[in-house]
Structures are given as structure tokens and as C-alpha cells.
N, C-alpha and C positions, 0 to 999 in steps of 0.2 A: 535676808534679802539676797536675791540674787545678782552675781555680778553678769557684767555683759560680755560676752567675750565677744572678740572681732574675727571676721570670718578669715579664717586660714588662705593661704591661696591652694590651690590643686594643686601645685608638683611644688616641692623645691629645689627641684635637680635641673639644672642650667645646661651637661652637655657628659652624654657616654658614651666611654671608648668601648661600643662592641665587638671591634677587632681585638682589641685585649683579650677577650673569652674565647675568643675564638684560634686565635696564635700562639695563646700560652696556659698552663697550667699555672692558676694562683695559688702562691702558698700562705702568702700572710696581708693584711688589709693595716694600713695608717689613714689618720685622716690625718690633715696638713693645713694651713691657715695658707694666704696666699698674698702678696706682696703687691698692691698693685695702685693703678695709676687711678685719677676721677674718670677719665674717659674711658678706662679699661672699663668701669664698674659700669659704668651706661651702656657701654655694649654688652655686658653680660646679660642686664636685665632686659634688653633686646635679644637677647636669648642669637648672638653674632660672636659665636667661639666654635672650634672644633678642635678638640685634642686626639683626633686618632694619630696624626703624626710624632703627639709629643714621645720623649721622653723623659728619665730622670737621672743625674749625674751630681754625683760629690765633688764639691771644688774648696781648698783651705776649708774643709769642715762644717762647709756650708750645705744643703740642698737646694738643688736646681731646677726650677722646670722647663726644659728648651724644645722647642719644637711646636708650641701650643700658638693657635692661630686664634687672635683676638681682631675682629675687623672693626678699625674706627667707625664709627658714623660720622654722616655726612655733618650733621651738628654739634659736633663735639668740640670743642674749645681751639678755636684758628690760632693762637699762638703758642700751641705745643705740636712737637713733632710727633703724630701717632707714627708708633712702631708697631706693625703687628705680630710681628715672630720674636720680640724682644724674650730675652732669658730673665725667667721674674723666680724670685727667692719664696722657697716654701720656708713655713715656721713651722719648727717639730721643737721638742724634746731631747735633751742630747744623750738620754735614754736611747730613744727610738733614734736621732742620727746612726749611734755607735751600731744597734742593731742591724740597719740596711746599711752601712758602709760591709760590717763581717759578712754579710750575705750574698753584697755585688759581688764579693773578691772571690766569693766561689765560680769556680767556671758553667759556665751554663745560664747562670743567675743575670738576672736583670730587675729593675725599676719601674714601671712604668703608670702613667696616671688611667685611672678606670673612670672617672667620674669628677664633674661638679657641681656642686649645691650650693645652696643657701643655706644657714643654721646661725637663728637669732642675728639677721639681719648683714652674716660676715659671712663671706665667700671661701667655703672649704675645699679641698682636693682629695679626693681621696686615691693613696697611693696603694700601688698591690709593689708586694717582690712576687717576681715569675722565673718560670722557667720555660723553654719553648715546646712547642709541641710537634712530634716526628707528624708525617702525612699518615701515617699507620690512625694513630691519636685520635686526628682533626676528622678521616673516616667515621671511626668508633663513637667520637662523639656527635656525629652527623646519624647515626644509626640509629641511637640512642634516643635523641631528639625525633626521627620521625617515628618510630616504637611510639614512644609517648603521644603523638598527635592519635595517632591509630589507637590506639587505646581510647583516649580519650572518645572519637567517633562511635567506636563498638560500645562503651556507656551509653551513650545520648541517643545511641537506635533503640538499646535494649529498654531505656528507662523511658522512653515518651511511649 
């Protein structure tokens, strides 16, 4: 017999930092569990977050995500105080802490969140370490990107 499955939704991705790619050179990818309130979670599925400002910061051996803009709704529970910029605690591995604490300490290096999704119903983060990228870079890889559109174009005359 066959079972039924239930239809997926299209995206599970809530909200991406494309300034990240575009600012920095990613060197390694965490995904991260994320600490959060009932109302927080209503606004995400409102798809009401923008992380291009967050960043990410070690505190007593903790991970942090600050800077991430979560906007209440309008009907979200009247006797809590929605914060939107609150600082909310990632869940890693103290594997993976120890890892991106030795890699902030390098100079250059930074944290910062690329993305949020859904996975089995729990709200993930996913974390890059970076390094930034000189204007020389952010040209090159600006070149780079229209090279490829172009290509792409020269296929699609030759092939119809």
C-alpha cells in the first residue's frame, strides 16, 4: 500500500542575507538551532525578519545572534513585551562553539548569519565564518556574475 504523503511547502527558507555574499568571502557554513519567543515564531511564519544587519558574537561561551530584526504582529499576544532587535541564543555544539570562537580571534575573521529556514518544524540559522572582501574582490566577482549572464544569453540564441 501506498502511504500518503503531505504536500511539502515551496521554500523552507524564512529570510537571506545577500549582503553576506556580497561583503564577504565565506569560509565555513554552521547551522545553528535558534532560541526564540511564541511571537517571535508567528512572525517568522509571516515570513516578518530581516537579518542583513545581524551579526554573531561570543559571550561567557555562549553564541549570539544580535542585530536580527524580528517585527511583532499586530496580533501577537498583548501581554508580552515584543522586542524586535532582542539578542536571541543560538544552539550549537561546543565542538562547533570552540571552532568559530579560534576563528573570530583571527584578525580579519568574523560571524555572521547567511540564512533562515525551517527543518522539521524548528527554526534553524545558518551561520558562515567570513572574511571581508577588498573593492578589488567585490569588482571581480561582479565580472564574474555578468560573464555568466552572458554566456548564458549566447546559449539560448544558439540553441532555439
Amino acid at each position: 500500500m501506498a502511504k500518503k504523503q503531505k504536500a511539502k511547502a515551496t521554500s523552507s527558507t524564512i529570510a537571506l542575507n545577500k549582503r553576506a555574499r556580497h561583503e564577504f568571502h565565506i569560509n565555513e557554513k554552521f547551522e545553528a538551532g535558534l532560541s526564540l519567543g511564541g511571537w517571535e515564531v508567528k512572525s517568522l511564519r509571516a515570513g516578518k525578519v530581516q537579518i542583513t544587519e545581524g551579526y554573531v558574537i561570543m559571550h561567557k561561551g555562549e553564541v549570539w545572534l544580535m542585530g536580527a530584526h524580528i517585527t511583532p504582529l499586530i496580533s501577537a499576544s498583548s501581554h508580552v513585551l515584543a522586542e524586535p532587535t532582542r539578542n536571541r541564543k543560538l544552539l550549537l555544539h561546543k565542538k562547533e562553539i570552540a571552532k568559530i570562537f579560534a576563528a573570530i580571534q583571527q584578525k580579519g575573521h568574523t560571524c555572521v548569519p547567511t540564512a533562515l529556514y525551517w527543518k522539521n518544524n524548528k527554526v534553524k540559522c545558518e551561520i558562515a565564518l567570513v572574511t571581508g572582501k577588498k573593492l578589488h574582490d567585490k569588482r571581480a566577482t561582479e565580472k564574474d556574475r555578468d560573464w555568466g549572464r552572458q554566456k548564458q544569453r549566447i546559449v539560448r540564441e544558439h540553441a532555439g
